[in-house]
Structure formats: C-alpha cells, structure tokens
C-alpha positions in Angstrom: 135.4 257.3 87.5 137.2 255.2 89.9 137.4 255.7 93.5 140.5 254.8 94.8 139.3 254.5 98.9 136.7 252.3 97.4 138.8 249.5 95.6 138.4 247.0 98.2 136.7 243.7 98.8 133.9 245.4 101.3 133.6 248.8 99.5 130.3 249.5 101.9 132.3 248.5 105.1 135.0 251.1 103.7 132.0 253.7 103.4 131.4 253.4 107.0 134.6 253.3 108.3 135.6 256.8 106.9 131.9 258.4 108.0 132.9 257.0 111.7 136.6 259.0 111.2 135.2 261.6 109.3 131.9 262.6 110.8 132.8 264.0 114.5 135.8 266.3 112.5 132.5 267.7 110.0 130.8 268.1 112.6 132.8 269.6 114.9 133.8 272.2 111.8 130.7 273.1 110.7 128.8 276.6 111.0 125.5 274.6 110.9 124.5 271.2 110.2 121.0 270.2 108.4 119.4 267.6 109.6 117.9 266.2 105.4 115.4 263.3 106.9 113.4 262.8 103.5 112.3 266.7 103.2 111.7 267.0 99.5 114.5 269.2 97.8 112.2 272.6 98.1 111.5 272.2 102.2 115.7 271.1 102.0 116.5 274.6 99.7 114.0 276.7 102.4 115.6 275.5 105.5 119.4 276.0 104.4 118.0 280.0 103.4 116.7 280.1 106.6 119.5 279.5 108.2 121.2 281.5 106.0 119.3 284.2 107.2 119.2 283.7 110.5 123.3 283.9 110.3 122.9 287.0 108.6 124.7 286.0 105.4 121.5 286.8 102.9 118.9 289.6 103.9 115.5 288.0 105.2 112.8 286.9 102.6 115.1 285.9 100.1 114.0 282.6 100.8 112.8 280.1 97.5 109.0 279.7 97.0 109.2 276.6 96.6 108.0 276.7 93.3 109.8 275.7 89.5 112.5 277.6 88.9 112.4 279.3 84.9 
C-alpha cells in the first residue's frame, strides 16, 4: 500500500514534519498519554490497564499477568 503524504523525495523529513504539526494537537486531545520507552509489550499491556483502572473504565485487577495468552 502506498502512502500518499509519503511520495516525496525526503519521505523521513515528511515523517517529522507532520509529528511536529501533529503531536501538540494528540497531545493536547488525549485522556492519557503512555510514555512506551522500550517496556516489553506485557509491562506496555499492564500499564495502559492500569491506567484504565485508575480512570475507572475496567474494575481493578483486571489487569494481564503478563503471561501467554491461550
């Protein structure tokens, strides 16, 4: 699939020009922001249920074990 935004000479420079005019919008809209780092993907999963929980939207201890899901 083709990006249209993308076809241009400096497709990276394009990248970062729409994260500097996008970025402060998303940020400004969003309920909560997660800082990823490097977590791996369970410690990512466990912090976006916590802070699920915390804003009341699933009931506390509902949160993944971490372990392989069957």
């Amino acid at each position: 699939m083709k990006r249209p935004l993308l076809q241009v000479a400096d497709p990276l420079g394009r990248l970062r020009e729409l994260h500097a005019a996008r970025d402060p919008l998303y940020t400004e809209t969003a309920h909560d922001v997660v800082d990823t780092g490097r977590p791996s993907v369970s410690m990512l999963v466990n912090i976006v249920v916590m802070q699920l929980e915390l804003a009341g939207i699933v009931p506390t201890g509902s949160g993944s074990s971490g372990g392989p899901q069957g």
